[in-house]
N, C-alpha and C positions, 0 to 999 in steps of 0.2 A: 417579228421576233428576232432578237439577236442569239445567235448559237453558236458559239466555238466549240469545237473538239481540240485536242493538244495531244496527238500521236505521239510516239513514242520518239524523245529526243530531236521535235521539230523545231525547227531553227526559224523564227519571223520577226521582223522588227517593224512596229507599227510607225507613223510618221511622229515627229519630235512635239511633244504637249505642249511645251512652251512654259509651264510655270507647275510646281509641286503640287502634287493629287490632291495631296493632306492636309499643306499648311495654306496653298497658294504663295508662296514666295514664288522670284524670277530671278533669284544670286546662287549660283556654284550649284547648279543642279545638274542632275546625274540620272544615269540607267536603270529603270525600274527594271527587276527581271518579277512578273506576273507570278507566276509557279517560282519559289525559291529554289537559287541556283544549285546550291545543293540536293537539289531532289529532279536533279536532270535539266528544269527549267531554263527552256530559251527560245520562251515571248518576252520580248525586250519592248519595252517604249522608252525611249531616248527623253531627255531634257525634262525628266517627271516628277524626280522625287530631290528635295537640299538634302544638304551634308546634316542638317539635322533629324529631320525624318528620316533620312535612310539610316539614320544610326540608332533611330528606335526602334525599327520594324526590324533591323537585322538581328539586333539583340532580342524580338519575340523570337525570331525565326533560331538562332541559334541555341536556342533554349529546348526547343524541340528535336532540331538536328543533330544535337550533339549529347541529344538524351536518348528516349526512346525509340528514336527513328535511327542513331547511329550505327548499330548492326545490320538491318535491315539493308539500308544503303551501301554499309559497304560490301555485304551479299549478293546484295543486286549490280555493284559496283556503278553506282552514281555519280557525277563527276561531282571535283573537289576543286577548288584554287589552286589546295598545297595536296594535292593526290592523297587526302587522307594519312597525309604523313604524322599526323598527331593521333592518328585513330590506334586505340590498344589494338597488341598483337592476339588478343585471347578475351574473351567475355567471359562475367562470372555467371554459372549457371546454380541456383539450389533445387535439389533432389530431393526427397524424403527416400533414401534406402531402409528397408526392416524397421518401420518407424520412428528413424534417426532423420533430421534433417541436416544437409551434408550440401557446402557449398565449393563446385569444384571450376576451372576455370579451361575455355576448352579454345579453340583458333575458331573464326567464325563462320567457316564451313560445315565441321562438327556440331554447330548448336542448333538447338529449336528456337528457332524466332519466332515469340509469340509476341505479336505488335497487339497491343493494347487500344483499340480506336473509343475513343470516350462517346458514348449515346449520351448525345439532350435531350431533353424536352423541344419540344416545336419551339419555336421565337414567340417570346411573350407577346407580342404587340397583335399576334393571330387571335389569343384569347382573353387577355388584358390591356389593360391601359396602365398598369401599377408595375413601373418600375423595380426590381431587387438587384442589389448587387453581385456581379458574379454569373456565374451559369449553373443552370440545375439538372444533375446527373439524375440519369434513371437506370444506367448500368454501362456495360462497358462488349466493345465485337471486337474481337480477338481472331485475328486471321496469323495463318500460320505460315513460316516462309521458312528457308532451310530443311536442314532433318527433320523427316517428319517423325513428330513427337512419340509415335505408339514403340517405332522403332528407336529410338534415343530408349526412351525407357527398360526396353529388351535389354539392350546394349549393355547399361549402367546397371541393370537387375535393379531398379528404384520405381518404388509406386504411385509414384506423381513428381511433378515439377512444380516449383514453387514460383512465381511473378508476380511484380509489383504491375498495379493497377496504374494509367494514366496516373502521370507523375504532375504535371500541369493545365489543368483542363482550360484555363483561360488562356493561358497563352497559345494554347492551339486554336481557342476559338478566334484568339485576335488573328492569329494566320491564315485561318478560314477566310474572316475579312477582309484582310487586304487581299487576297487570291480574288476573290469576287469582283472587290472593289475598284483594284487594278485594271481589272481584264474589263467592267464596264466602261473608265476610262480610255481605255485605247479605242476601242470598239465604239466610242461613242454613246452609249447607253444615257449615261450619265444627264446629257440635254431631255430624255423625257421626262426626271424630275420638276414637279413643280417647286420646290425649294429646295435648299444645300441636303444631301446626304448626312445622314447622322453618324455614317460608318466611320468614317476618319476622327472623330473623337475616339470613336471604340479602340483605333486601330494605333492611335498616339497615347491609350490609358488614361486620356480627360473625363470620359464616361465608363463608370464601371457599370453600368446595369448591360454586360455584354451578351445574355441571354436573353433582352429581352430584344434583339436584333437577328442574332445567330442558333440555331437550332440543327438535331438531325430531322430530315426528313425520315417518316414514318411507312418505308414501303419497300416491300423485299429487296436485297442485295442484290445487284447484277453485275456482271461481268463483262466485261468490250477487249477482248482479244485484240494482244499488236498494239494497246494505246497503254501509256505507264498513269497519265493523268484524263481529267474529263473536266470542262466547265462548261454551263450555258448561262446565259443572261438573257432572263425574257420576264416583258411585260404581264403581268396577273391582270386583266382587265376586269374579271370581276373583282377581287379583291382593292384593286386599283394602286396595285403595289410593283416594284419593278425589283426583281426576286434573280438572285445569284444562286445558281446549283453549282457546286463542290464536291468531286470524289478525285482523292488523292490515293494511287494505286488500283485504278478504275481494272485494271485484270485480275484482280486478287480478289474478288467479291466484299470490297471493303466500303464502308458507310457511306452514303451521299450526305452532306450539309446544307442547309438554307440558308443563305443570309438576304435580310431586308434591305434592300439598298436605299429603298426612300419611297415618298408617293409620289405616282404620276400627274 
């Protein structure tokens, strides 16, 4: 079984891969950071990803970082390139006060971060063989970071909070996959494939049927005190599948992911 943990702001650089996860090119290749560096991230594998896959994966990732995960972050104060020096001064919050709704804008110590973690369905490939495009939502966990909400409420004298649901549910799940996918590369994983991984179509937008790779996993929320992230990478022998666990904000009692890396 291969098993990483990823503590809280652990610093590792695995040995140099020698040609791109994704594409396999060996020209102007660069630092995969596993966990995206904006979310703390730094498992580093050196000489992994070209100048053009990392320009695709950065744009999944900044899609997410610079959406729904951007308060959170800088709540938690996650590191930045540019120190969050583009991140608004104040986030907008909507309220329902005396059944008016009422959008007012607050510094992001003041606010209820309600991070919106999108639930899947299990990875199609567990109970089909019939590809769909896309990912299939069954609802949405919502963990709470800043103010807590009961008291925001008090505060503002308003009878709910109003939030937008998972704003991009694919490109989080493409995130999910490269997380996986990365982290079986360094760690070597990748060799108990009996043929190429399908994840890097998913993770370049060659393959849309992205649900039928990626999923949540189906089993109570847990929590691991002292770690910010969590991955494992291990073989399903009976399934005969080589299976990527994903929890992003592993103390926060936030979703675990599955992704299908390939068969063994």
């Amino acid at each position: 079984m291969v098993n990483q943990d990823l503590p809280l702001l652990d610093h590792h650089k695995y040995p140099p891969y020698g040609e791109c996860i994704y594409c396999g090119g060996v020209s102007d290749l660069r630092i995969e950071h596993i966990v995206p560096f904006g979310l703390s991230g730094n498992l580093e594998l050196p000489d992994s990803t070209c100048k053009n896959c990392a320009d695709i994966t950065s744009k999944i990732e900044m899609v997410i970082l610079r959406g729904e995960f951007w308060a959170v972050r800088i709540f938690r104060e996650l590191q930045s390139r540019r120190k969050h020096s583009f991140a608004p001064k104040d986030f907008p919050i909507k309220i329902v006060r005396n059944g008016v709704e009422k959008q007012i804008r607050l510094p992001v110590n003041e606010c209820p971060i309600l991070l919106h973690f999108p639930v899947f369905t299990a990875p199609r490939i567990l109970t089909s063989v019939e590809k769909k495009s896309g990912v299939e939502l069954r609802g949405v966990d919502t963990i709470s970071f800043g103010q807590n909400p009961k008291d925001f409420l008090l505060k503002h004298k308003a009878e709910s909070i109003l939030t937008n649901q998972s704003q991009n549910p694919v490109a989080f799940a493409r995130m999910i996959a490269k997380i996986a996918y990365s982290m079986a590369a360094a760690t070597g994983a990748l060799e108990l494939l009996t043929s190429p991984s399908p994840i890097p179509s998913i993770i370049l937008g060659e393959e849309l049927a992205v649900g039928h790779w990626v999923g949540t996993i189906d089993a109570p929320n847990t929590s691991h005190s002292g770690k910010l992230h969590r991955i494992a990478i291990f073989p399903d022998e009976r399934l005969g599948l080589l299976v990527g666990d994903v929890q992003l904000f592993c103390d926060s009692f936030a979703p675990r992911y599955s992704v299908i890396l390939g068969h063994l």
